[in-house]
PyMOL commands that place a pseudoatom at each C-alpha (Angstrom):
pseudoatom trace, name=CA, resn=UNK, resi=1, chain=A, elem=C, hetatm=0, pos=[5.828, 4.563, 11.671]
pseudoatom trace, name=CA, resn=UNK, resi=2, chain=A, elem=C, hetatm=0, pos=[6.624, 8.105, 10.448]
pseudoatom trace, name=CA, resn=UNK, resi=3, chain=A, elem=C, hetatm=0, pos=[10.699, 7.828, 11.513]
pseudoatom trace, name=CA, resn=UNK, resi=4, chain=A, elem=C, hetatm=0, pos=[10.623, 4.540, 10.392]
pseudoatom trace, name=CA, resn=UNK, resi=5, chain=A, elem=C, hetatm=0, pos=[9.136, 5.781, 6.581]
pseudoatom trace, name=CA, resn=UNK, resi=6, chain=A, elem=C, hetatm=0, pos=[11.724, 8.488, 6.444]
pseudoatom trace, name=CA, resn=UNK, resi=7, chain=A, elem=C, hetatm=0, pos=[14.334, 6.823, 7.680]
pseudoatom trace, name=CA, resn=UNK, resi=8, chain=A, elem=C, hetatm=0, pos=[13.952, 3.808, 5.008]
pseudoatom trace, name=CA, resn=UNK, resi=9, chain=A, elem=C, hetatm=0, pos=[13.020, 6.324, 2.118]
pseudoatom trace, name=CA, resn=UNK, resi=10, chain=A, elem=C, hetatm=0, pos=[16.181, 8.818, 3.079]
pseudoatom trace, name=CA, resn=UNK, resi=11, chain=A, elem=C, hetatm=0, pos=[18.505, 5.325, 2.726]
pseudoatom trace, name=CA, resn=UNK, resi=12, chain=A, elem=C, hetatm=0, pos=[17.206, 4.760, -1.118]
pseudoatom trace, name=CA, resn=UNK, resi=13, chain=A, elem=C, hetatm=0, pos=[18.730, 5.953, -3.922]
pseudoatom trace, name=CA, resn=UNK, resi=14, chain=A, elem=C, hetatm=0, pos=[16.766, 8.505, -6.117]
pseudoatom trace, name=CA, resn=UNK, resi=15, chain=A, elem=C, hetatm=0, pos=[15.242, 6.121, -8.348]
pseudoatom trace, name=CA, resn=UNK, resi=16, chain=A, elem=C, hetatm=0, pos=[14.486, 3.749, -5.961]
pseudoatom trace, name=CA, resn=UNK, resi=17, chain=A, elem=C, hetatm=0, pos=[12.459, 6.424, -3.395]
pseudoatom trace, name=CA, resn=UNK, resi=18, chain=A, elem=C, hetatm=0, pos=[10.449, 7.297, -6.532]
pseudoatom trace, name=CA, resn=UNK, resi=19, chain=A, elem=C, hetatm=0, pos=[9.192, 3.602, -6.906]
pseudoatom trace, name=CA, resn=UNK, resi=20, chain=A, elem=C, hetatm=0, pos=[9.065, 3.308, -2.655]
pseudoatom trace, name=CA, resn=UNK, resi=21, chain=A, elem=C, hetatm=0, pos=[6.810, 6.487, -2.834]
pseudoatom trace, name=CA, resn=UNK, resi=22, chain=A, elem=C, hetatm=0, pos=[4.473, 4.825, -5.336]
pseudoatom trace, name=CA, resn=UNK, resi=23, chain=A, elem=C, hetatm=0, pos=[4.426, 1.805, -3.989]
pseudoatom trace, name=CA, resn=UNK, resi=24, chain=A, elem=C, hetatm=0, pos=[2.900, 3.334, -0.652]
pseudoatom trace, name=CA, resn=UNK, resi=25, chain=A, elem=C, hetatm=0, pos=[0.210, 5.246, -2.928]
pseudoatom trace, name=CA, resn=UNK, resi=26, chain=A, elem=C, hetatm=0, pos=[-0.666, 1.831, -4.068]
pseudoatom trace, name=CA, resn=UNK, resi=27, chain=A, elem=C, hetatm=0, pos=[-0.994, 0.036, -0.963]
pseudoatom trace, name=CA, resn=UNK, resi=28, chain=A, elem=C, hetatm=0, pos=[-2.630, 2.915, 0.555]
pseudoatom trace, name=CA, resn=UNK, resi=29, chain=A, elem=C, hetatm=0, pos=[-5.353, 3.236, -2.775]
pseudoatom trace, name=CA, resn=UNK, resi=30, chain=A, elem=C, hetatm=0, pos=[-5.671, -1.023, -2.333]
pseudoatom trace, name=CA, resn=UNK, resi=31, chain=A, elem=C, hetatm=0, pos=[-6.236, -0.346, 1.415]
pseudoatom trace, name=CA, resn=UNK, resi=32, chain=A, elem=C, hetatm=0, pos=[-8.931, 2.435, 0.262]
pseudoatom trace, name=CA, resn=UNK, resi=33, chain=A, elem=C, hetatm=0, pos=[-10.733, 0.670, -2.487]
pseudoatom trace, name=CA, resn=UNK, resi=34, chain=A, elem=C, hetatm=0, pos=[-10.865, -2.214, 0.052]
pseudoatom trace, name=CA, resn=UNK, resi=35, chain=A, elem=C, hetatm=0, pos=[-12.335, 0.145, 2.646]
pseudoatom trace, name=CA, resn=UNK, resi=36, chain=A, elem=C, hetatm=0, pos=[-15.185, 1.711, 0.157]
pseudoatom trace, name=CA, resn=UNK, resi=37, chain=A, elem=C, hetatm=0, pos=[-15.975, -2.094, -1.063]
pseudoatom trace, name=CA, resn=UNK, resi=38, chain=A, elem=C, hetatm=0, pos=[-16.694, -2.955, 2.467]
pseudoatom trace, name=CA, resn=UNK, resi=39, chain=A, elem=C, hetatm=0, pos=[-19.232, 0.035, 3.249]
pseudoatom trace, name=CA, resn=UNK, resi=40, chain=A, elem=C, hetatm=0, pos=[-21.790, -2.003, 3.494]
pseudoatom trace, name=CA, resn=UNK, resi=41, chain=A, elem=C, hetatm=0, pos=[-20.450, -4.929, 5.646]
pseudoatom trace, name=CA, resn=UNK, resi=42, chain=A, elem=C, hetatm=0, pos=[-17.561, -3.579, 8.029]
pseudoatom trace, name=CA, resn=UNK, resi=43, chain=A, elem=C, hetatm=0, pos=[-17.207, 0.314, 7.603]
pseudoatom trace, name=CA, resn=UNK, resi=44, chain=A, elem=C, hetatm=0, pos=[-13.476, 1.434, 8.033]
pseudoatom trace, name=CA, resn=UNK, resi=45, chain=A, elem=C, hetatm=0, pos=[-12.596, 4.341, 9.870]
pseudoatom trace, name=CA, resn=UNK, resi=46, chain=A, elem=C, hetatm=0, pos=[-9.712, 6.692, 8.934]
pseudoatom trace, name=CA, resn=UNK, resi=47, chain=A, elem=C, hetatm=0, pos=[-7.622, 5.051, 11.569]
pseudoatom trace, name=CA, resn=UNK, resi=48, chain=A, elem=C, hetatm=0, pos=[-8.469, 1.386, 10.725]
pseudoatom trace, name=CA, resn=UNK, resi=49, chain=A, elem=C, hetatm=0, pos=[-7.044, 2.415, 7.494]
pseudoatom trace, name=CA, resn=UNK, resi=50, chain=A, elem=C, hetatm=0, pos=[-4.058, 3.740, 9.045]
pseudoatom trace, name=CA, resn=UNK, resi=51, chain=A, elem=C, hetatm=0, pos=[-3.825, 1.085, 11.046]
pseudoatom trace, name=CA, resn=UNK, resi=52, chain=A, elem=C, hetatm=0, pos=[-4.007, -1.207, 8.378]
pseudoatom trace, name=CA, resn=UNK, resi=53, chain=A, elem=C, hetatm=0, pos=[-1.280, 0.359, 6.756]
pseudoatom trace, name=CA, resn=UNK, resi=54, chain=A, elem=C, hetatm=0, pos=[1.009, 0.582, 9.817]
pseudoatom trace, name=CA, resn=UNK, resi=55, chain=A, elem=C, hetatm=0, pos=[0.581, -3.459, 10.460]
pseudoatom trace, name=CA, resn=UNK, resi=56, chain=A, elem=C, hetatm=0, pos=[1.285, -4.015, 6.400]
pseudoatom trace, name=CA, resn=UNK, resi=57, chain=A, elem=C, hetatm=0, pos=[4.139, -1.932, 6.311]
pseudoatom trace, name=CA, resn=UNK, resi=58, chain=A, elem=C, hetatm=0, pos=[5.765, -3.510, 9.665]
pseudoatom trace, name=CA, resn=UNK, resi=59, chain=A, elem=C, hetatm=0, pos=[9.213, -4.917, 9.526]
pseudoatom trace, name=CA, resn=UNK, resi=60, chain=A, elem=C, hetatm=0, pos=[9.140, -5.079, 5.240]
pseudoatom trace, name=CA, resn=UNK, resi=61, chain=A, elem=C, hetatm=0, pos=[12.405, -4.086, 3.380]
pseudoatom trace, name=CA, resn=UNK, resi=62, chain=A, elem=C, hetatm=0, pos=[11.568, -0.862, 0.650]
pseudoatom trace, name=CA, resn=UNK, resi=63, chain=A, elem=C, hetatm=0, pos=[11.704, -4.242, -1.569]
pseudoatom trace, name=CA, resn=UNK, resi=64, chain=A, elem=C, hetatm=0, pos=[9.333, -5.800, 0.039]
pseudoatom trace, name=CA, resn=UNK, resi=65, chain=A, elem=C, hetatm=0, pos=[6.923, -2.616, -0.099]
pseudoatom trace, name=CA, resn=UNK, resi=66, chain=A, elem=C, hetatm=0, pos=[7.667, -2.391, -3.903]
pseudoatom trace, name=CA, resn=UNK, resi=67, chain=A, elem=C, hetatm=0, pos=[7.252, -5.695, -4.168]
pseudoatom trace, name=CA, resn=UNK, resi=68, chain=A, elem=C, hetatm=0, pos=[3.400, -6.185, -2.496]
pseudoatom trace, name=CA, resn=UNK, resi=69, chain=A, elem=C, hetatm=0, pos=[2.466, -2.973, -4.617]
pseudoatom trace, name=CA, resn=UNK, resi=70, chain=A, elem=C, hetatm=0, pos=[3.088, -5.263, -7.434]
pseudoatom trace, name=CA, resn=UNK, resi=71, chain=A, elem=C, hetatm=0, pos=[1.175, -7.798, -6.401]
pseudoatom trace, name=CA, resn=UNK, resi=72, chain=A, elem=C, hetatm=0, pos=[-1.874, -5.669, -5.445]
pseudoatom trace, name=CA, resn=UNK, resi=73, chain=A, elem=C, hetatm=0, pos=[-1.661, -3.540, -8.784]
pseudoatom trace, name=CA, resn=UNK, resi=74, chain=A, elem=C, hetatm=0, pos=[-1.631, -7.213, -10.601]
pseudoatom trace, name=CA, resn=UNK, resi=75, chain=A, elem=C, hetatm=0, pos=[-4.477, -8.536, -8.846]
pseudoatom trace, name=CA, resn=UNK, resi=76, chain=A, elem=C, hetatm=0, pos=[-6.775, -4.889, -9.583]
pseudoatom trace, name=CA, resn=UNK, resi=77, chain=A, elem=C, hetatm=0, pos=[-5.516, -5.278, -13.193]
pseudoatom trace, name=CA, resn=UNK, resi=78, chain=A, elem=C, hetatm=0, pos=[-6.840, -9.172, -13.259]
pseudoatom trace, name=CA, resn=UNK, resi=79, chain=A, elem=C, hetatm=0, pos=[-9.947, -8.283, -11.511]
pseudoatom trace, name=CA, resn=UNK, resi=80, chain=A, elem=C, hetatm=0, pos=[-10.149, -5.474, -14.285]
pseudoatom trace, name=CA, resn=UNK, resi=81, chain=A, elem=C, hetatm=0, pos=[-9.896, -7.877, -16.640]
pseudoatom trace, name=CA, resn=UNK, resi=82, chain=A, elem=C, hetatm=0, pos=[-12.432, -10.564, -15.199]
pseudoatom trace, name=CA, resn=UNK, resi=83, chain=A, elem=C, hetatm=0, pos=[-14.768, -7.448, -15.197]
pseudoatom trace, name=CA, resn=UNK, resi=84, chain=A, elem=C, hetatm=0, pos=[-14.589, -7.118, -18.960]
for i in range(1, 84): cmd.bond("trace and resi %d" % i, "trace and resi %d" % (i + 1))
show_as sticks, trace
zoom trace
């Protein structure tokens, strides 16, 4: 997965790495908050986390990374907003 992550990230231009990178700190903070919410039920290990990750991230475009961060930074935002 590591080769694969550079070598997709390398191909981008500058702009575009900078919203790759942060879409991977999104996915990985969903996959996190998702991890912690589940404490109780299913505890997640480092490596299901990772794991996680890898099988998210499998065969997706740097658009298609981008593009799920969206959706799971829309969904925390509704849930946000449901919370209110």
């Amino acid at each position: 997965m590591k080769a694969s992550l550079s070598e997709v990230r390398e191909s981008l231009t500058p702009e575009k790495r900078a919203a790759f990178d942060n879409a991977l700190k999104v996915m990985l903070a969903g996959m996190t908050m998702n991890a912690l919410g589940s404490v109780f039920t299913k505890p997640m290990s480092e490596d299901d986390i990772k794991n996680q990750l890898k099988t998210e991230l499998d065969g997706k475009t740097a658009d298609q990374v981008i593009a799920r961060a969206d959706v799971i930074k829309a969904d925390f935002q509704a849930k946000q907003k449901a919370a209110k």
